[in-house]
C-alpha positions as CSV (number, residue, x, y, z in Angstrom):
1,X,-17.4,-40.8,2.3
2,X,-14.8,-38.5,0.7
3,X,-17.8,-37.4,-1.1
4,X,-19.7,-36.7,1.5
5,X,-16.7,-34.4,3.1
6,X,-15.9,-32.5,0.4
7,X,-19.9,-31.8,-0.1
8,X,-19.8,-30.1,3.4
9,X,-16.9,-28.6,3.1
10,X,-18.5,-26.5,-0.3
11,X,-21.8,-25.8,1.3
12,X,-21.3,-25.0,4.7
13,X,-18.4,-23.2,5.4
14,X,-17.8,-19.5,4.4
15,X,-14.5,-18.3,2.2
16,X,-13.1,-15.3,2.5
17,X,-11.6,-13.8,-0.1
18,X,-7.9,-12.9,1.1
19,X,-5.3,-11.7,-1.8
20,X,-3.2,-14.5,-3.4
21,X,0.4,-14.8,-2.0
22,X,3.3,-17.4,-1.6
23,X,6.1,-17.6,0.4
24,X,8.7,-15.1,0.9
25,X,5.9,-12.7,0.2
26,X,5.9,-9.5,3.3
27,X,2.5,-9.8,4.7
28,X,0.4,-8.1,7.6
29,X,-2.4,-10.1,8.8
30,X,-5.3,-8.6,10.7
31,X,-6.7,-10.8,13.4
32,X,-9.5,-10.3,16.2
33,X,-8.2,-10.8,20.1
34,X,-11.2,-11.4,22.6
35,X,-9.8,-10.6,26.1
36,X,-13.0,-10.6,28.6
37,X,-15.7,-9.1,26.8
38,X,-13.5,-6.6,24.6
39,X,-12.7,-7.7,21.4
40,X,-9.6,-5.5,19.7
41,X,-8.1,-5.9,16.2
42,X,-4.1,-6.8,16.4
43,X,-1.8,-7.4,13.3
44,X,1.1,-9.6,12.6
45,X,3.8,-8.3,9.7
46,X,5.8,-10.6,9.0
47,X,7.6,-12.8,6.1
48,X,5.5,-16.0,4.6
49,X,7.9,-18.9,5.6
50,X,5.4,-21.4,4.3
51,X,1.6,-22.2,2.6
52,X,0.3,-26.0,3.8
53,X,-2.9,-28.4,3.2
54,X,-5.5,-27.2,1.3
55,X,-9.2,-26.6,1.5
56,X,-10.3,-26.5,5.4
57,X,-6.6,-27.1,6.5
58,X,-5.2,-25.2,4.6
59,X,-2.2,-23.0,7.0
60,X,0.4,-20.6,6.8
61,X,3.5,-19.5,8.8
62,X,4.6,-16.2,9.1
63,X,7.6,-15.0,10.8
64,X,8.7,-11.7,11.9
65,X,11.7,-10.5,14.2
66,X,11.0,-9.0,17.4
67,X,14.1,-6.8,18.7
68,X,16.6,-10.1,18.3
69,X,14.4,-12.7,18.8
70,X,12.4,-14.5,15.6
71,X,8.5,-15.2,16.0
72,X,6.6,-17.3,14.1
73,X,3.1,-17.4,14.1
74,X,0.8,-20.5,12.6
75,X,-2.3,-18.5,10.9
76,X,-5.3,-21.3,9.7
77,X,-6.9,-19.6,6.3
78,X,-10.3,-20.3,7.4
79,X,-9.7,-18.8,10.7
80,X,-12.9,-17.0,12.0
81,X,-11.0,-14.3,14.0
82,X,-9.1,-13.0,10.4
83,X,-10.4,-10.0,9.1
84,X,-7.7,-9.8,6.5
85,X,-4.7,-10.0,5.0
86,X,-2.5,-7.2,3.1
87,X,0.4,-7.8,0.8
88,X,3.0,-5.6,1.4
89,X,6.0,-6.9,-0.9
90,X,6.1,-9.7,-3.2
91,X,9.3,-11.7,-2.7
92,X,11.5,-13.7,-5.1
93,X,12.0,-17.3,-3.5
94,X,12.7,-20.2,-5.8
95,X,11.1,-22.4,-2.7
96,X,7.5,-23.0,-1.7
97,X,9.5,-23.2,1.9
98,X,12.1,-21.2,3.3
99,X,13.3,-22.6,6.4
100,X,16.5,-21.8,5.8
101,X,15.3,-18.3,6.1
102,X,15.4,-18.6,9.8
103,X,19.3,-18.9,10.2
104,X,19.9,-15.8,8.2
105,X,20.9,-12.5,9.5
106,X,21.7,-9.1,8.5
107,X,21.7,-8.6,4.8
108,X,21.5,-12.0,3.6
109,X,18.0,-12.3,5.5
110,X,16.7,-10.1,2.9
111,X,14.2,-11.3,0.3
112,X,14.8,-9.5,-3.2
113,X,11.2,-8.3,-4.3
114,X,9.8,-9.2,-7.5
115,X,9.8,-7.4,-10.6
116,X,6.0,-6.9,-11.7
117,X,5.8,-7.1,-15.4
């Protein structure tokens, strides 16, 4: 049966080919909003909190801070409505998540970026 899934999951659904990036990375993720008939691209820049599941459900949580307020947002990878995804900084976390990032303010809520060698 897993068999079967996995088959399915090869043939039939589309991949799009987004950048590689991890958490703590500075991302902006372009997304398409239907409202009525209009469809209109909007963008979420944010900080990568978190990559989970893999293949199909495979997710990722951005957040970003709005005035004083934090918003995170819960993108799926294989979401239809992406268009695409930029990597605007590549940060140096030594987790895969950084919830702790969400209690941090002022200076210490800054991510060093990473050296590119």
């Amino acid at each position: 049966m897993a068999n079967l899934v996995d088959f399915v999951n090869n043939e039939f659904v589309a991949k799009k080919d987004f950048p590689d990036f991890n958490s703590g990375d500075t991302i902006t993720v372009y997304y398409e909003i239907k409202e009525g008939e209009k469809t209109r691209t909007q963008f979420f820049k944010g900080v990568v909190i978190q990559r989970r599941g893999s293949g199909l459900t495979e997710t990722f949580t951005i957040r970003k801070m709005s005035g004083a307020v934090g918003v995170e947002r819960i993108f799926p990878v294989n979401m239809p409505a992406l268009q695409k995804i930029e990597v605007n900084q590549r940060g140096k976390v030594r987790r895969a998540r950084i919830f702790y990032f969400r209690e941090l303010t002022g200076k210490k809520a800054k991510i060093k970026e990473k050296r590119r060698r």
